[in-house]
C-alpha positions as CSV (number, residue, x, y, z in Angstrom):
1,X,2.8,10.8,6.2
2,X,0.9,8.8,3.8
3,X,1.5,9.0,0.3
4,X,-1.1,8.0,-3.1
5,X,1.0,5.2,-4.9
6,X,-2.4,3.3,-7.0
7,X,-5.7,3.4,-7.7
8,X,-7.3,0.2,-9.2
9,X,-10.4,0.3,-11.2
10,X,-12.4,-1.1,-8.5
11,X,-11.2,2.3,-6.5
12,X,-8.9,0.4,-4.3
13,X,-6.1,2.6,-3.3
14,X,-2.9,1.7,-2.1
15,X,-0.9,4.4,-0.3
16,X,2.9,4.0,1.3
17,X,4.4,5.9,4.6
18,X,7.8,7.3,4.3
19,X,10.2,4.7,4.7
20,X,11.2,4.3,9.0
21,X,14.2,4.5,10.3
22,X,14.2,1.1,10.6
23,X,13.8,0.5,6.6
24,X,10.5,-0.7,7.1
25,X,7.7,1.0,5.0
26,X,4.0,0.9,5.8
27,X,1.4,-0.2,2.7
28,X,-2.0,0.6,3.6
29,X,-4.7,-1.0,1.0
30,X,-8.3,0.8,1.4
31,X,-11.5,-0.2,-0.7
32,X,-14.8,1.7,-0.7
33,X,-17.4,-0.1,0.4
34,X,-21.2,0.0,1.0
35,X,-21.7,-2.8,3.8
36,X,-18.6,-2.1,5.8
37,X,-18.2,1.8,4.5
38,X,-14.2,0.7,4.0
39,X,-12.4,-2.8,3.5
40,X,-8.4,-2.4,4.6
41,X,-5.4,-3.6,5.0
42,X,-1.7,-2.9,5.5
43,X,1.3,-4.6,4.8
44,X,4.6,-3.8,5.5
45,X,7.9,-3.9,3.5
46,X,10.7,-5.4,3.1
47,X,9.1,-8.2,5.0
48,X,5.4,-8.4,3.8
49,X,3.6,-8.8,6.7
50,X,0.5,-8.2,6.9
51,X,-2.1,-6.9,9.9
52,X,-4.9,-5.2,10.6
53,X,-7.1,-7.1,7.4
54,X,-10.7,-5.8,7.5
55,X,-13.3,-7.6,5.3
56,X,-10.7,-8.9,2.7
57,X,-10.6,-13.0,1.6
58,X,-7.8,-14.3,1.4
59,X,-7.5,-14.6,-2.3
60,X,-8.0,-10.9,-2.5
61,X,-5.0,-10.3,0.2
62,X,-2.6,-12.4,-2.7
63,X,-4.1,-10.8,-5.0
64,X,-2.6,-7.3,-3.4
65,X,0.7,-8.9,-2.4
66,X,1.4,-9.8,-5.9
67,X,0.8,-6.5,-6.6
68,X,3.1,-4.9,-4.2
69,X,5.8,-7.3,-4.6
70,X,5.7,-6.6,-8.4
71,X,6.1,-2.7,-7.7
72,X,8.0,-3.2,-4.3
73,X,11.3,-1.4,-5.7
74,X,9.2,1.5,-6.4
75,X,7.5,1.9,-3.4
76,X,10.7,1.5,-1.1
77,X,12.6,3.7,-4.0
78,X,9.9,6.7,-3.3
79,X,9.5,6.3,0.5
80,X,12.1,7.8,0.5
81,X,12.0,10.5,-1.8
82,X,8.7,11.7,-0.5
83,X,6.3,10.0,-2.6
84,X,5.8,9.2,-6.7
85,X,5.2,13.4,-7.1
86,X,7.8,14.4,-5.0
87,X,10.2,11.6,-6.9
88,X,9.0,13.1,-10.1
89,X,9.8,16.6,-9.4
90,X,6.0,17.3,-9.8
């Protein structure tokens, strides 16, 4: 399962799996687009590697890891609660 974790103003939405029994956890970075219909991308914590980049420079790729590494606690914290609304009793 997929959960919504941010939406930039650009309407780039990150999402985040449950965390894996492995501790891994699965970011998945998706950007509307009207060439390609999507640009993605996913990452994977703790390790941050990245696969699977579709139609994103490379500036814009460290551009999203600095955002996930700055809010990494949070996303491995709710993978494993089910997701920010799940977390926050919503």
């Amino acid at each position: 399962m997929m959960y919504p974790f941010m939406t930039l103003e650009d309407d780039t939405e990150i999402t985040h799996s449950d965390m894996q029994s492995d501790g891994r956890v699965k970011v998945y970075i998706e950007t509307p687009d009207e060439e390609y219909c999507f640009r993605h991308a996913t990452c994977y914590l703790p390790d941050y590697t990245w696969e699977d980049i579709y139609h994103y420079s490379k500036g814009e790729i460290d551009q999203f890891e600095d955002i996930i590494r700055s809010t990494s606690h949070l996303i491995m914290e709710f993978s494993q609660e089910g997701g920010f609304m799940n977390a926050a009793n919503f």
